[in-house]
C-alpha positions as CSV (number, residue, x, y, z in Angstrom):
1,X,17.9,-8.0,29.0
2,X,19.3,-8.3,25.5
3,X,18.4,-10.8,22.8
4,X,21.7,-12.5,22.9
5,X,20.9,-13.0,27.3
6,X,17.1,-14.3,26.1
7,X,18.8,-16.5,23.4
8,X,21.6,-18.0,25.6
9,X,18.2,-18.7,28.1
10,X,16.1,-20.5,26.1
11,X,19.1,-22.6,24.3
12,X,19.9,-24.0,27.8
13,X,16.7,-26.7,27.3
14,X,15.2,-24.8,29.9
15,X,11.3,-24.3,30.1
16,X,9.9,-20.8,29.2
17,X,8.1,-19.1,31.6
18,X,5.4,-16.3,31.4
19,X,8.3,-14.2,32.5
20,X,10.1,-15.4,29.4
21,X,6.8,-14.3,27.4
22,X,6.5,-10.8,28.9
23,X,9.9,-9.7,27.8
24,X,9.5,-10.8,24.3
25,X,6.0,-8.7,24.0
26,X,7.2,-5.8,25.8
27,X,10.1,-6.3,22.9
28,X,7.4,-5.8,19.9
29,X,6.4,-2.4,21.0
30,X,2.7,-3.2,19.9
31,X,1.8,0.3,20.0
32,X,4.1,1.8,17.8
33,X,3.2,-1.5,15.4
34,X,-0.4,-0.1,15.5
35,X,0.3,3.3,14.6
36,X,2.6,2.4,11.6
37,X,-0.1,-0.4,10.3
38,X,-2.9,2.4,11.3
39,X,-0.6,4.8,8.7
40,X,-0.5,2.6,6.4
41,X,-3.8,1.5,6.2
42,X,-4.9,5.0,5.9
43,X,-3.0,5.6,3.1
44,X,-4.1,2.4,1.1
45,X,-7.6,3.5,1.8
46,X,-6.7,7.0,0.1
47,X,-4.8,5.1,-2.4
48,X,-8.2,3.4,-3.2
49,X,-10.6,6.5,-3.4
50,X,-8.3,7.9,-6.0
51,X,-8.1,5.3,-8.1
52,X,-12.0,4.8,-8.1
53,X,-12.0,8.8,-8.5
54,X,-9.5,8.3,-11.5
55,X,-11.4,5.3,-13.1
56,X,-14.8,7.3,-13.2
57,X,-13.3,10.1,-14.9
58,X,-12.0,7.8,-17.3
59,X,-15.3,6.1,-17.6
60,X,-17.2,9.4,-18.1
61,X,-14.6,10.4,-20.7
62,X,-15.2,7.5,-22.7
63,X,-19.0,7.2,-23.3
64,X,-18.6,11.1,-24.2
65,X,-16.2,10.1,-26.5
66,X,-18.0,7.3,-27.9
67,X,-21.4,9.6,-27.8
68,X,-19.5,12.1,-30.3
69,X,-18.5,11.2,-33.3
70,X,-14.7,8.8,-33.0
71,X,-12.9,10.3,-35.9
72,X,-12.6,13.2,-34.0
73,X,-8.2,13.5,-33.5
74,X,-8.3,15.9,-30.8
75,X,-10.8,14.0,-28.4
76,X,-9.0,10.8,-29.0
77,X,-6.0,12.3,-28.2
78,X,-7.7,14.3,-25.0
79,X,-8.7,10.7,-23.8
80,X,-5.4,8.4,-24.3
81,X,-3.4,11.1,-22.4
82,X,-6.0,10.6,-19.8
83,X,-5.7,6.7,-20.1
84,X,-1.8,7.4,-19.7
85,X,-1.8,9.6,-16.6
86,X,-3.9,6.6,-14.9
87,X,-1.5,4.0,-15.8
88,X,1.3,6.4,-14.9
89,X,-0.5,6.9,-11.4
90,X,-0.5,3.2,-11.0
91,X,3.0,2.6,-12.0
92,X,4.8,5.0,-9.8
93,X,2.4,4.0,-6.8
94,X,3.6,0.0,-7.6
95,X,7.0,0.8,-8.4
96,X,8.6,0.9,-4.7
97,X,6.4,-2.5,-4.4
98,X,8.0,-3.9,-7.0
99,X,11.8,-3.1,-5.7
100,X,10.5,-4.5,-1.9
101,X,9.9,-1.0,-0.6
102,X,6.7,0.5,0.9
């Protein structure tokens, strides 16, 4: 049965019936559903360790840069490239977000 039959149904002010309610679960395909949300929960989770991985790095490069001395043009420089491949990271990864992709 096609949507348009199970619409035309239930607009006749009839009751729905268990019936009714199988057709529209067997309809949702919960196991593909799973897998997909399963996907994507596994790549948010890797997502997430990177970004923790990233942010340490960054945090270990900056108290060794503050340990040395901070005039030193080279390290700074080392460091804000760092900063700016993390923010990088983090744009690209928001950017489909941002335009209503995943």
């Amino acid at each position: 049965m096609d949507d348009e039959d199970e619409d035309a149904r239930l607009a006749d002010d009839r009751p729905v019936t268990p019936a009714d309610v199988l057709n529209a679960w067997s309809a949702v395909d919960l196991p593909s559903v799973q897998l997909a949300l399963d996907e994507q929960a596994t790549a948010i989770a890797s997502h997430t360790e990177q970004r923790l991985e990233s942010r340490k790095e960054l945090s270990a490069l900056t108290k060794a840069f503050r340990a040395k001395n901070p005039h030193k043009d080279a390290e700074r420089d080392d460091l804000l490239k760092h900063y700016q491949q993390a923010i990088d990271q983090v744009s690209q990864q928001c950017a489909p977000r941002a335009h209503g992709q995943s």
